[in-house]
N, C-alpha and C positions, 0 to 999 in steps of 0.2 A: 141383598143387592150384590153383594159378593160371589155370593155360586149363580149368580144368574149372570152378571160380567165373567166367570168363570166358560161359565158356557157357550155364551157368544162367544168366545174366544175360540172356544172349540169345534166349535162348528164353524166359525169362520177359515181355521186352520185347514180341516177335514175338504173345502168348499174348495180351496187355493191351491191344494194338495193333487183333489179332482181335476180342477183345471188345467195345473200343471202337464197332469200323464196326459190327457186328453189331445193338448197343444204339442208335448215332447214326445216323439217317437222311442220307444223300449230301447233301450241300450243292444248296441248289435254284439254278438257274441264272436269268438276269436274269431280271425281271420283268415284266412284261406282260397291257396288257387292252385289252379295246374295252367300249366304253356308246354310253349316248344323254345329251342333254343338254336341258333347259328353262327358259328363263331368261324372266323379266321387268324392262323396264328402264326408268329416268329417264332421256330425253333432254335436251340442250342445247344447242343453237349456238350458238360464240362465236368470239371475235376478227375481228369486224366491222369493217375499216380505215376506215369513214364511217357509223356508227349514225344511223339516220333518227329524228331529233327525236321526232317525234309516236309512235314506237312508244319506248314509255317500257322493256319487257323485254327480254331476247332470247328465241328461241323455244324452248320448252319443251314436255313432254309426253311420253308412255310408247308403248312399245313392248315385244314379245315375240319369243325369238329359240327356235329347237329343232333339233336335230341328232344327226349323230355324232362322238364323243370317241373317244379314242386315248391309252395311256401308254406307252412304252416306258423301262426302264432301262438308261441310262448307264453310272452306276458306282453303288455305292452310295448310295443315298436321293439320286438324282437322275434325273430324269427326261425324255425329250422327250415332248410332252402337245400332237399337233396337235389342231387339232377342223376340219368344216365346217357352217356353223351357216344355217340359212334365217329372219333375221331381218326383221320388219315394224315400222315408226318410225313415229311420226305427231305433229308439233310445231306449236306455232300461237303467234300475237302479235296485241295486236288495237294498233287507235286508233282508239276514237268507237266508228262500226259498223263502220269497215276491218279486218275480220278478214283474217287470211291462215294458211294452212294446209300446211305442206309433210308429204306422204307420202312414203315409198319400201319396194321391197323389195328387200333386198339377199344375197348369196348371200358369206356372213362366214369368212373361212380363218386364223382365229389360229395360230401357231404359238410356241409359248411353253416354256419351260424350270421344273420345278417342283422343287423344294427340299421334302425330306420330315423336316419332326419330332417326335420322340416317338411316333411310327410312324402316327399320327390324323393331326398337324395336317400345312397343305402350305401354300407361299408359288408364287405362278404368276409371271413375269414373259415378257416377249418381242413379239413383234410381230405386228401383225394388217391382212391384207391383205383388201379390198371387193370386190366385183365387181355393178354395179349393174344389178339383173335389170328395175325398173319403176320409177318414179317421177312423181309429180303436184303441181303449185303449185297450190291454189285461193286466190286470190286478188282478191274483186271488190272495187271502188271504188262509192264511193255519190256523187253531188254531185245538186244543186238545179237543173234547166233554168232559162233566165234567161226564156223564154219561158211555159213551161204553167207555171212551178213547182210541179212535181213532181218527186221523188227520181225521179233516174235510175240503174240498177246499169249498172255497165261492168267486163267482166275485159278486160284487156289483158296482162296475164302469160302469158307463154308460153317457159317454159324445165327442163330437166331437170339434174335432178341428173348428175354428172359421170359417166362409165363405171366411174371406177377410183378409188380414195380407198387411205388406208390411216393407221397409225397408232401407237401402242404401248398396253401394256395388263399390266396386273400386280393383282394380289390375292393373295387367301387362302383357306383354306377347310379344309373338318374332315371324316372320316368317320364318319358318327353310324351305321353302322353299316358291316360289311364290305361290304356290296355297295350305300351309297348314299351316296354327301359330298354337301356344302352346301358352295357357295363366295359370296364377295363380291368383285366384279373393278373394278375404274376402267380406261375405255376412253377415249385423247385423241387425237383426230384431227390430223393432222401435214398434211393437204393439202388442199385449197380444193373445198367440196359441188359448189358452182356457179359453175364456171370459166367456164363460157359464157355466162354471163350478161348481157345489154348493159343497162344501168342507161341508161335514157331521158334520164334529165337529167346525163347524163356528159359532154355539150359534143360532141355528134355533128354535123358539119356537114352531114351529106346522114344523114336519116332511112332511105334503101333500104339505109344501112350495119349498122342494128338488124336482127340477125336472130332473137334468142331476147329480146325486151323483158322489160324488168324496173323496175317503178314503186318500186322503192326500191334502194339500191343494194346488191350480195349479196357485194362482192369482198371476199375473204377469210373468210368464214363457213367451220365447221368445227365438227365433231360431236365431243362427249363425253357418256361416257355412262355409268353406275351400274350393274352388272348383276349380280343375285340367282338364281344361276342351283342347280336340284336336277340329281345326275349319279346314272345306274342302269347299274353294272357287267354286262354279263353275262359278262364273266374278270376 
């Protein structure tokens, strides 16, 4: 009686077992998608080791960035989330009429780790590499001829943003539907825009030493930036 209630048992097991896969769908394997990406951003440069007096801000101003996104899963509600992003900056600071204007375009490779909760929301963090595709200082000077007195404009700037920067970068963001999130990221530049820069009144004893002049001085400047970016799944 014993191995025959044995056996019922077993086969009853074996029967509820069947049932079960039948009824429950295979467990899906990692997860994964690819999109695109659109963002618009508030720029900044900061930590300027010598701020020139007469420009009372740092430089400021918006930019937009657009690409492709990438999620792959790890382990559970964890993600790698590269993107390559084709972003355009454009910051200015003035004093008096001395405006100054830096542009650039930059070809943007975050690679970030993303943290998934309540199955909507997602936390990003990780690190984000530049690669600088174009960049422009405009830059003129105004003074007073001591001779005709008349305002004379003079650009003497002439220097580019650096080839290669980089930085860290962490946010958040929500799926407001299955195939669109909305995120909010902070980007903080870790390396120097314009390293080449020869700042004129830095105590150069022979002038043929300036090779990228620069009428204020730029060492140490470094990008951060606010970016409100929309993302469109297509997996």
């Amino acid at each position: 009686m014993k191995t025959l209630f044995t056996k019922m048992l077993l086969i009853a097991g074996l029967a509820a077992s069947a049932a079960l896969a039948q009824e429950s769908p295979a467990k899906k394997g990692h997860d994964a998608g690819v999109g695109v990406r659109v963002a618009f951003d508030y720029d900044m440069m900061y930590g300027f080791e010598e701020p020139d007096d007469d420009f009372t801000d740092d430089p400021t101003g918006f930019g937009f960035e657009a690409g492709l996104t990438a999620r792959v899963e790890m382990v559970n509600n964890l993600y790698f989330v590269p993107e390559v992003d084709f972003n355009y900056s454009s910051t200015n600071h003035s004093a008096g009429r001395n405006e100054r204007t830096y542009s650039s375009m930059n070809l943007e490779i975050p690679l970030m780790f993303r943290g998934v909760v309540a199955e909507r929301f997602y936390v990003n963090a990780g690190a984000q590499l530049n690669l600088r595709l174009a960049s422009n200082v405009d830059a003129p000077t105004y003074h007073t001829d001591p001779i005709t007195h008349k305002e004379v404009k003079e650009e003497m700037d002439d220097f580019e943003q650096g080839a290669f920067s980089f930085g860290i970068v962490a946010g958040g963001g929500v799926f407001v539907m299955d195939q669109v999130s909305i995120d909010l990221r902070f980007y903080m530049g870790m390396s120097e825009l314009f390293p080449d820069a020869d700042y004129i009144g830095g105590g150069f004893s022979n002038m043929d030493e300036i090779k990228h002049p620069s009428s204020i001085d730029m060492a140490g400047a470094k990008m951060m930036s606010i970016k409100l970016g929309v993302n469109f799944w297509f997996i």
